[in-house]
Structures are given as structure tokens and as C-alpha cells.
SEKOL-400909 format. One record per atom (N, C-alpha, C, O): residue number from 1; residue in three letters; atom name; x, y, z. Coordinates in nm, 3 decimals. Layout:
(NUM, ALA, CA, (X, Y, Z))
...
// end
This chain:
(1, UNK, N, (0.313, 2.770, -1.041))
(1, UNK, CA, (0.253, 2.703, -0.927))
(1, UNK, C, (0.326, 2.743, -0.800))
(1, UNK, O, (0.446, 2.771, -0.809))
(2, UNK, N, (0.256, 2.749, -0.660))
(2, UNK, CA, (0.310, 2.807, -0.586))
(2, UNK, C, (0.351, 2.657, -0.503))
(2, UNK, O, (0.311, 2.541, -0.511))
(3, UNK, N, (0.444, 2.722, -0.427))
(3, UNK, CA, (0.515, 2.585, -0.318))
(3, UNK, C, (0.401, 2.529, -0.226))
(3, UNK, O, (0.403, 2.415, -0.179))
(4, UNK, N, (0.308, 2.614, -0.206))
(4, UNK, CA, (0.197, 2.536, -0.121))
(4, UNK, C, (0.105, 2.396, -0.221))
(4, UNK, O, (0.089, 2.276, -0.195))
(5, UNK, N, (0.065, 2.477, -0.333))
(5, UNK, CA, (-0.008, 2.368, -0.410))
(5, UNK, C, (0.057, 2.279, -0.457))
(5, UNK, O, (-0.026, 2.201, -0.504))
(6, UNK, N, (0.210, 2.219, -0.484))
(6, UNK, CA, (0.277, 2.168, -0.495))
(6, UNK, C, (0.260, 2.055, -0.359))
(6, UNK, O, (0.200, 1.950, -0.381))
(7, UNK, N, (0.296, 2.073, -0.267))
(7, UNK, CA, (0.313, 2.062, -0.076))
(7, UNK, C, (0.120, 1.935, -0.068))
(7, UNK, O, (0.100, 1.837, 0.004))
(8, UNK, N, (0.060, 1.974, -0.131))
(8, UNK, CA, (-0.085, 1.943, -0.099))
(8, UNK, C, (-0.115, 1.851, -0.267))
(8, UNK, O, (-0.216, 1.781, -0.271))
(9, UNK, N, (-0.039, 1.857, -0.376))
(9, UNK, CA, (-0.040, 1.792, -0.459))
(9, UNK, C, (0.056, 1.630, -0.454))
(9, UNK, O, (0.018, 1.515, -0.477))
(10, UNK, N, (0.161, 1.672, -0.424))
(10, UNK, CA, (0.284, 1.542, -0.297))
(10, UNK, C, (0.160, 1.460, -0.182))
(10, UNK, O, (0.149, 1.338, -0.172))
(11, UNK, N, (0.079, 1.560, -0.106))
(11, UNK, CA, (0.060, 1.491, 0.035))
(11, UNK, C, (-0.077, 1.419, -0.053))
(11, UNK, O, (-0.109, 1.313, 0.001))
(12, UNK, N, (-0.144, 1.445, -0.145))
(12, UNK, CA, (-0.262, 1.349, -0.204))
(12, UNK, C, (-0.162, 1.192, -0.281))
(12, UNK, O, (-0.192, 1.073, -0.271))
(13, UNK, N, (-0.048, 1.252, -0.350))
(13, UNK, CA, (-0.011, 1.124, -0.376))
(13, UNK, C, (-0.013, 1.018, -0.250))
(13, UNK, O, (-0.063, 0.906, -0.252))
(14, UNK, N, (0.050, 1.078, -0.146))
(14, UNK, CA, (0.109, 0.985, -0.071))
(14, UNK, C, (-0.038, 0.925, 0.020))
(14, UNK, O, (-0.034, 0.843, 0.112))
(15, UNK, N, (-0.147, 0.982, -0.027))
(15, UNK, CA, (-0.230, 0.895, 0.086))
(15, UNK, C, (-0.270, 0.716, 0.013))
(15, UNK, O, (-0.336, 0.625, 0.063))
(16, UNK, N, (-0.217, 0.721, -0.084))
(16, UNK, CA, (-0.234, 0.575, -0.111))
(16, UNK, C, (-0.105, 0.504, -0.025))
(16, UNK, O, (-0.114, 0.390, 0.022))
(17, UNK, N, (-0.026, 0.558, -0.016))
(17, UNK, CA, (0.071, 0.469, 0.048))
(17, UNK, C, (-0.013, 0.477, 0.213))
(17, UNK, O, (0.030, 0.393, 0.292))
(18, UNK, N, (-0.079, 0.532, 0.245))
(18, UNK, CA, (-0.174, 0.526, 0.380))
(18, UNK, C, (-0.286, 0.435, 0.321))
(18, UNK, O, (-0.285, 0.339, 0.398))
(19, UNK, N, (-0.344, 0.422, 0.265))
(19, UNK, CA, (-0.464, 0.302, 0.233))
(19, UNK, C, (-0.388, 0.194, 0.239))
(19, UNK, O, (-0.416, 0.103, 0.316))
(20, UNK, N, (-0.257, 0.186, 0.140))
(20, UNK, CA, (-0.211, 0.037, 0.111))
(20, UNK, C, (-0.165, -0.033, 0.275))
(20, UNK, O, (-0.186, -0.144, 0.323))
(21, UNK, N, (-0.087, 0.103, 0.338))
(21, UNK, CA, (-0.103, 0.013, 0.505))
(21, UNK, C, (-0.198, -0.059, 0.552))
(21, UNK, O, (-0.201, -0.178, 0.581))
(22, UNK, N, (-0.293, 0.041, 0.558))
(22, UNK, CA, (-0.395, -0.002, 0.627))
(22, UNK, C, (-0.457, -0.128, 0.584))
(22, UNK, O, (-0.516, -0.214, 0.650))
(23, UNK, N, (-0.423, -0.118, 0.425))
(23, UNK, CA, (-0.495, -0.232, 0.314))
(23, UNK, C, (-0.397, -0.421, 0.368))
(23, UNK, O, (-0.427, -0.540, 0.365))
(24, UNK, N, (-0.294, -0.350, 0.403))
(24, UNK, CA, (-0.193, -0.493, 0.404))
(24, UNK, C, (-0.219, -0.517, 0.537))
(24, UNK, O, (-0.237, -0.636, 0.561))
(25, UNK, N, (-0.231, -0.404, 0.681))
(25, UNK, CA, (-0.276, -0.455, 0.753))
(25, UNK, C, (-0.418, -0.562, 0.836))
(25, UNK, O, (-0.424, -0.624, 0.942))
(26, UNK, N, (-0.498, -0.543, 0.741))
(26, UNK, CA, (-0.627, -0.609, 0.742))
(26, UNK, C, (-0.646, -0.682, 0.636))
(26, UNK, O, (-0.762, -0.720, 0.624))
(27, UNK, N, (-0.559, -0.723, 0.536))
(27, UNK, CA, (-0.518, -0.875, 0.510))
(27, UNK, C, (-0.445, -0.947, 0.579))
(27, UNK, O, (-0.456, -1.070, 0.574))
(28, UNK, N, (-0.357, -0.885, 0.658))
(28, UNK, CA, (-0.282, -0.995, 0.746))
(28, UNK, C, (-0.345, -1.013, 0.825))
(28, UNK, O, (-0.330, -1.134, 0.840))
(29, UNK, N, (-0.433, -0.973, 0.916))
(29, UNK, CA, (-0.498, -1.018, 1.064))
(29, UNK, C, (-0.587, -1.112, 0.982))
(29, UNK, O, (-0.587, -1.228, 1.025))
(30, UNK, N, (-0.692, -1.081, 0.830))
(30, UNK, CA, (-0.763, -1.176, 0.776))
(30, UNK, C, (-0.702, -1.304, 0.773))
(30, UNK, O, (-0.746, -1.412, 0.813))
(31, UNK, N, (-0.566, -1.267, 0.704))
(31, UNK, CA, (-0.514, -1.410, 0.696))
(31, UNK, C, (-0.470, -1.529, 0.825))
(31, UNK, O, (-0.469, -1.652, 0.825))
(32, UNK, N, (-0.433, -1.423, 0.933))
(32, UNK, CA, (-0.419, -1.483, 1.065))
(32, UNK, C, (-0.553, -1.558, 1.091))
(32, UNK, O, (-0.538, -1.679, 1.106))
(33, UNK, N, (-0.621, -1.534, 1.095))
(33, UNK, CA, (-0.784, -1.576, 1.115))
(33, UNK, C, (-0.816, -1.667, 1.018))
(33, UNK, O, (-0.935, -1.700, 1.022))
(34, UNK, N, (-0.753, -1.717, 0.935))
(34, UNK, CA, (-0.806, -1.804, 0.835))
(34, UNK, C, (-0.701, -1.914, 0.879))
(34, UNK, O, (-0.730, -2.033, 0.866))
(35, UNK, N, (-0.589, -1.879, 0.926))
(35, UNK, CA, (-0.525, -2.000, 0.890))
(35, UNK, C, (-0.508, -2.078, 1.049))
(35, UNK, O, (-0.458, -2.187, 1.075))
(36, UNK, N, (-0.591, -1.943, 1.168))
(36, UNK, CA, (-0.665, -2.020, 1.299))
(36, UNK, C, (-0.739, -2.140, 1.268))
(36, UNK, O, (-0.697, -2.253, 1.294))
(37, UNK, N, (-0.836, -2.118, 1.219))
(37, UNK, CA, (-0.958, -2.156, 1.154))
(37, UNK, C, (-0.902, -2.321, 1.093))
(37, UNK, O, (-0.918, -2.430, 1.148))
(38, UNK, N, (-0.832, -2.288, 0.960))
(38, UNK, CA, (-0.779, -2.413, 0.894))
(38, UNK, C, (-0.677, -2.414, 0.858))
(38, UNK, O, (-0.656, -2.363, 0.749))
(39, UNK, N, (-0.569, -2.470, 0.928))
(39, UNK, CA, (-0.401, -2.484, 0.951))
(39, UNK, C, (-0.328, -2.581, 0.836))
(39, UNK, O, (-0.211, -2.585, 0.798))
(40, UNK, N, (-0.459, -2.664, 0.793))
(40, UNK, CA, (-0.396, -2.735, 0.664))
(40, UNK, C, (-0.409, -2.675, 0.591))
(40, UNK, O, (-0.345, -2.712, 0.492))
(41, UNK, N, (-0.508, -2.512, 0.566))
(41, UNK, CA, (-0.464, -2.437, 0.436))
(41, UNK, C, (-0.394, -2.351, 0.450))
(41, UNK, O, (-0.444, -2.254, 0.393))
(42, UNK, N, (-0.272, -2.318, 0.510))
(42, UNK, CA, (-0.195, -2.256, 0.563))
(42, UNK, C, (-0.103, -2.203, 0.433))
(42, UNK, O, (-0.085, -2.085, 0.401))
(43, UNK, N, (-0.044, -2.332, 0.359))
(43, UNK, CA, (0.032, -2.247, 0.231))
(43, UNK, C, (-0.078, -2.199, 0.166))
(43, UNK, O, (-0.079, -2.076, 0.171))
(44, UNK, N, (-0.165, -2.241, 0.112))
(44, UNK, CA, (-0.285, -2.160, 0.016))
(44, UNK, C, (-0.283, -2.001, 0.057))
(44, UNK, O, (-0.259, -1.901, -0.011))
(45, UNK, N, (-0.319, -2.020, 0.197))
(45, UNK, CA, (-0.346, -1.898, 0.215))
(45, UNK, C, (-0.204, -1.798, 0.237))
(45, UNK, O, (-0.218, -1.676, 0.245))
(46, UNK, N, (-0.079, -1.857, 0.246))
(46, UNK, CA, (0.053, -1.764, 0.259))
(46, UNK, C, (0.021, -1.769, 0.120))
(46, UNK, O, (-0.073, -1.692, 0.100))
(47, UNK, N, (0.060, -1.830, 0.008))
(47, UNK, CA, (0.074, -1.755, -0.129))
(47, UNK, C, (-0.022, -1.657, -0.209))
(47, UNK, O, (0.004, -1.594, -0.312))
(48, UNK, N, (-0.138, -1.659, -0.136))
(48, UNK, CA, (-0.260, -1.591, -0.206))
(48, UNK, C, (-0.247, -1.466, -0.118))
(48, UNK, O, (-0.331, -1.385, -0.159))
(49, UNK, N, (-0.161, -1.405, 0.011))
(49, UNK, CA, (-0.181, -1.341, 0.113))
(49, UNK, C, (-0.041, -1.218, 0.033))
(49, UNK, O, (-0.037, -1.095, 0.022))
(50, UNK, N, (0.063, -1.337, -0.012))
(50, UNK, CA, (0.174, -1.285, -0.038))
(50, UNK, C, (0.167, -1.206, -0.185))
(50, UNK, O, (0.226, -1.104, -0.219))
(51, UNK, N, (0.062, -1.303, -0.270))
(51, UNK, CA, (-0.008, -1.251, -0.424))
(51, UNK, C, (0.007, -1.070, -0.390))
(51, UNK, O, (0.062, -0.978, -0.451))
(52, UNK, N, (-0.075, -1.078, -0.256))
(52, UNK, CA, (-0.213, -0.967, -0.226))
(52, UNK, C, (-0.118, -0.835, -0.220))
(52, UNK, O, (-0.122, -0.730, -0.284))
(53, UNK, N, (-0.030, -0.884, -0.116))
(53, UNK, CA, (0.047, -0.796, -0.060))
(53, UNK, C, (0.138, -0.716, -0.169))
(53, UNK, O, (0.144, -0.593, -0.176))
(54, UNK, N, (0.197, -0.796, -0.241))
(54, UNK, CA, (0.301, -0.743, -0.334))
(54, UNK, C, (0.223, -0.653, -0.421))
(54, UNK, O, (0.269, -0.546, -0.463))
(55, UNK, N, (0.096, -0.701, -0.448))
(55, UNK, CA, (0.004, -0.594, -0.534))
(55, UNK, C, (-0.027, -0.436, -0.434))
(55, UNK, O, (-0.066, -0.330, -0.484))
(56, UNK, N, (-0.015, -0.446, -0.374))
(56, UNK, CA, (-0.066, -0.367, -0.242))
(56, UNK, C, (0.073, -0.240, -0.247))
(56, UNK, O, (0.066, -0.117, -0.258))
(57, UNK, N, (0.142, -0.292, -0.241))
(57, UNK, CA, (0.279, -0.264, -0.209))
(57, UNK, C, (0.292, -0.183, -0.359))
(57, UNK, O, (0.302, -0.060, -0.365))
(58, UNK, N, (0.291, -0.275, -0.483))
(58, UNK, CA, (0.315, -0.190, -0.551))
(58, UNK, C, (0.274, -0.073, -0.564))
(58, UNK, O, (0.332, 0.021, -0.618))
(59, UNK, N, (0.142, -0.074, -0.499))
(59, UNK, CA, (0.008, 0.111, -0.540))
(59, UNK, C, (0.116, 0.157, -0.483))
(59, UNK, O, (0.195, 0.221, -0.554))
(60, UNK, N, (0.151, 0.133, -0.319))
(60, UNK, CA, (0.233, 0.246, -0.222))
(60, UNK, C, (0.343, 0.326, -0.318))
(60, UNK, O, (0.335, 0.448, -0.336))
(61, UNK, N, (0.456, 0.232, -0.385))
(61, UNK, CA, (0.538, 0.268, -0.433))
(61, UNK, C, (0.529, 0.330, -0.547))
(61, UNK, O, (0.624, 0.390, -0.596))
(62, UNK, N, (0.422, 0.323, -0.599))
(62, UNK, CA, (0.353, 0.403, -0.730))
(62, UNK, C, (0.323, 0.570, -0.659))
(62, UNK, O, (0.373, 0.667, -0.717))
(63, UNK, N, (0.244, 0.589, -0.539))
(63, UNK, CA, (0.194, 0.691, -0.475))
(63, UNK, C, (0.360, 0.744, -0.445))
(63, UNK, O, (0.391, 0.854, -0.491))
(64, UNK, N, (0.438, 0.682, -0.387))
(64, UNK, CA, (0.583, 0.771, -0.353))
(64, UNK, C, (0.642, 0.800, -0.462))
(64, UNK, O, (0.693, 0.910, -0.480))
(65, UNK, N, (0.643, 0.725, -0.530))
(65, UNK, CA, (0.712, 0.809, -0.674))
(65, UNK, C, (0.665, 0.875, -0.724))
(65, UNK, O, (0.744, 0.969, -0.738))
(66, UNK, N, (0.542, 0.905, -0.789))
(66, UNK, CA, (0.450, 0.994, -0.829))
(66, UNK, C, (0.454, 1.139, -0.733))
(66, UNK, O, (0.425, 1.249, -0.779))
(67, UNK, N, (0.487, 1.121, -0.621))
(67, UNK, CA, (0.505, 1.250, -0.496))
(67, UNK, C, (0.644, 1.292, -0.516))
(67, UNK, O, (0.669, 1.413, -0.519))
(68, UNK, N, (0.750, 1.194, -0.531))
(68, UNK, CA, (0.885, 1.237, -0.493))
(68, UNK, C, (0.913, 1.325, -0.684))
(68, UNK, O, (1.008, 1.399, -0.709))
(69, UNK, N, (0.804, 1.286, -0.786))
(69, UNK, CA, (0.790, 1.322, -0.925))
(69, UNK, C, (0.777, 1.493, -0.867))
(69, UNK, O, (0.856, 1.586, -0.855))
(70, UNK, N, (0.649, 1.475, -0.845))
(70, UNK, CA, (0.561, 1.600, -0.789))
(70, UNK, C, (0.686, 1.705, -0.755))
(70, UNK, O, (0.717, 1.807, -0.817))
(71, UNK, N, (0.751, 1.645, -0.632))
(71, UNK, CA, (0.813, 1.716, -0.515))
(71, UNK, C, (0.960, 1.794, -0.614))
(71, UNK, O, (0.993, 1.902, -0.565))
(72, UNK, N, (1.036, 1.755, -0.729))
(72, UNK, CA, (1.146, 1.763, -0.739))
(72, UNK, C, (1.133, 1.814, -0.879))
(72, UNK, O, (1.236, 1.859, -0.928))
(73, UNK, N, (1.033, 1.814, -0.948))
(73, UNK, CA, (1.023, 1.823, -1.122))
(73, UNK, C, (0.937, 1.919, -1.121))
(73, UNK, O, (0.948, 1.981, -1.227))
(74, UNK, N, (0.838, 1.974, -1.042))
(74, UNK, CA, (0.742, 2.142, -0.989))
(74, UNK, C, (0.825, 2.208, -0.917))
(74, UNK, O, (0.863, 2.189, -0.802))
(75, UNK, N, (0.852, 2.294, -1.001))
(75, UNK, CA, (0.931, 2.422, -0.901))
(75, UNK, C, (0.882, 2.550, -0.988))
(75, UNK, O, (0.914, 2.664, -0.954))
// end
């Protein structure tokens, strides 16, 4: 395998860690907006927000390891 297809096999892992941003960022403004809305469900919605996130988070860190796999174990 050459160092380029390697280079472009790394940069596909890592676009999940670009969705999961984007993914955690538009649960949080959702959640901002919900808890405008109704302030007495305020913990509901932090623990179901925080559920979300940690799931979210994990893809990212799945996509960087899977790249930093890619990046160091293809040569």
C-alpha cells in the first residue's frame, strides 16, 4: 500500500469524529431550547442530553483510534 492510500484511509476514519461534533453540537442547542421552553424538566433533559453525548463521543473515539490503527500498523 502506498503512503497516499493509507493518508485517505486515516482521513475517512476521522470524518466520524466530524459528524459526532457536529452531532453533539445540535443536541446541545436542542437541549438549550428545551429546557427554554420547560425549566422544570431541566434534569430530565441534562441526563438524557448527557446519555446522548457520551454515546456520541464514544463513535469519535472509535473513528481516532481506528485512524491512529490505520496511521502506525500500514506501512
Amino acid at each position: 500500500m502506498g503512503l497516499g492510500s493509507i493518508a485517505i484511509g486515516a482521513g475517512l476514519c476521522l470524518l466520524s469524529c466530524v459528524a459526532a461534533g457536529l452531532g453533539m453540537g445540535l443536541a446541545t442547542g436542542k437541549a438549550v431550547d428545551a429546557v427554554g421552553r420547560q425549566p422544570e424538566a431541566s434534569g430530565k433533559i441534562s441526563s438524557i442530553l448527557l446519555l446522548g453525548l457520551a454515546l456520541t463521543e464514544s463513535t469519535a473515539i472509535y473513528g481516532f483510534v481506528t485512524a491512529l490503527i490505520v496511521l502506525f500498523t500500514l506501512k
